[in-house]
C-alpha positions in Angstrom: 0.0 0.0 0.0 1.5 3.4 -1.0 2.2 5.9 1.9 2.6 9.3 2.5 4.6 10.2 6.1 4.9 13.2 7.6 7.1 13.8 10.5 7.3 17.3 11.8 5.6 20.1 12.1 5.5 21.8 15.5 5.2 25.0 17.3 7.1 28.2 16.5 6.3 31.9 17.3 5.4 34.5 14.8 8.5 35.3 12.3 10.3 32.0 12.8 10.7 29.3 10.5 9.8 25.6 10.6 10.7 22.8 8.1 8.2 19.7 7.0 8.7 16.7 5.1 6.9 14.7 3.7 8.7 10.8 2.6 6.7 8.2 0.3 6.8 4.7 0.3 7.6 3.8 -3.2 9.8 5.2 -6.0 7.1 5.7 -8.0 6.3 8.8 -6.6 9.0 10.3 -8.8 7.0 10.4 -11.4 4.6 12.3 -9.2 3.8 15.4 -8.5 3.6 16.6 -5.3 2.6 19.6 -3.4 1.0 20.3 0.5 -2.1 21.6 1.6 -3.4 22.7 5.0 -6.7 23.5 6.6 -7.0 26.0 9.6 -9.9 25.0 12.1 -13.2 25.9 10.3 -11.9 26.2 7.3 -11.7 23.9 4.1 -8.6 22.9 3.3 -6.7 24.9 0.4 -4.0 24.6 -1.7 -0.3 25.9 -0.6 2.5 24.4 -2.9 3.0 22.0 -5.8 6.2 20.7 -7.5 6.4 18.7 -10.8 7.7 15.8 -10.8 11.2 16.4 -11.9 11.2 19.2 -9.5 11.9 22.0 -12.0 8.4 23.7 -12.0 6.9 24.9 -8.8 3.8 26.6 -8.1 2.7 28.8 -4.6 -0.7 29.9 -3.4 -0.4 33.4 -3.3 -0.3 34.0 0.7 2.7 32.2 0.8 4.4 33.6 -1.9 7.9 34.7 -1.0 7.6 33.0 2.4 7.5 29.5 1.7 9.4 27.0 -0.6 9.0 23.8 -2.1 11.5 20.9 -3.1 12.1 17.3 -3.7 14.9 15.0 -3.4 13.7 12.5 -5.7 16.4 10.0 -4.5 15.0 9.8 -1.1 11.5 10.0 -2.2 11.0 13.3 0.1 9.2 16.7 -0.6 9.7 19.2 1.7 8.7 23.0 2.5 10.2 25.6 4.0 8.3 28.1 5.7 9.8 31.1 6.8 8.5 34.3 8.5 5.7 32.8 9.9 2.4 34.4 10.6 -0.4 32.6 13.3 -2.4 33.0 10.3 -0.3 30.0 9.4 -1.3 27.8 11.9 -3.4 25.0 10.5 -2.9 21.1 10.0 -0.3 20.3 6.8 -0.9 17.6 4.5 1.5 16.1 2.2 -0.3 15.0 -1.4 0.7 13.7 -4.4 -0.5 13.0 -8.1 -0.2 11.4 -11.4 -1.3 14.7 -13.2 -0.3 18.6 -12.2 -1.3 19.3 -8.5 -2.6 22.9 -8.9 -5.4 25.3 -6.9 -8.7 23.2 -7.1 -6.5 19.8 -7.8 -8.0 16.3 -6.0 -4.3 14.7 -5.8 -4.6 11.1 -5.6 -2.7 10.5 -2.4 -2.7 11.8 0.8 -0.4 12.0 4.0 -2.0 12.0 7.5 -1.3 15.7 8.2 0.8 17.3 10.9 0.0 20.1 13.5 1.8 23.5 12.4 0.8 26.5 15.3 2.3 29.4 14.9 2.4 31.5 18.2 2.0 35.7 18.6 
């Protein structure tokens, strides 16, 4: 059965910075796009970052433009994203996703990771 994991997330204070990853459990997921999602309580979930799946085209909700960054180490089977200057507004539960077709704002990716906590503190 293919897997998503995601260890991390955590709890930082506004401005800081917090790394995620997000490791499959086959190879071919490198073929896959992937990307990460998150949903804030009340709210529906909504898109945040995509990568292709050789990693050269990369795609950002605009909210976190400029803050946040995607990659892929395709050799490890890992997508991460770096989040830097952190707002609470960030604060939400992050889940890792990934597709056999672009993973883009109103995507259904096929596969999903079982989310991890991300609080951002004033």
């Amino acid at each position: 059965q293919v897997q998503l994991v995601e260890p991390g997330g955590g709890l930082v204070q506004a401005g800081g910075s917090l790394r995620l990853s997000c490791v499959a459990s086959e190879r071919t997921f490198s073929n896959y796009a992937r990307g990460w999602f998150r949903q804030a309580p009340g709210k529906e979930r909504e898109f945040v970052a995509a990568i292709s799946g050789s990693g050269v085209i990369k795609s950002y909700a605009d909210s976190v433009k400029g803050r946040f960054t995607i990659s892929r180490d395709n050799a490890k089977n890992t997508v991460y994203l770096q989040m830097n200057s952190l707002k609470p507004g960030d604060t939400a539960v992050y889940y890792c996703a990934a597709a056999s077709s672009p993973i883009q704002l109103g995507s259904r990716p096929d596969y999903w990771g079982q989310g991890t906590q991300v609080t951002v503190s004033s």
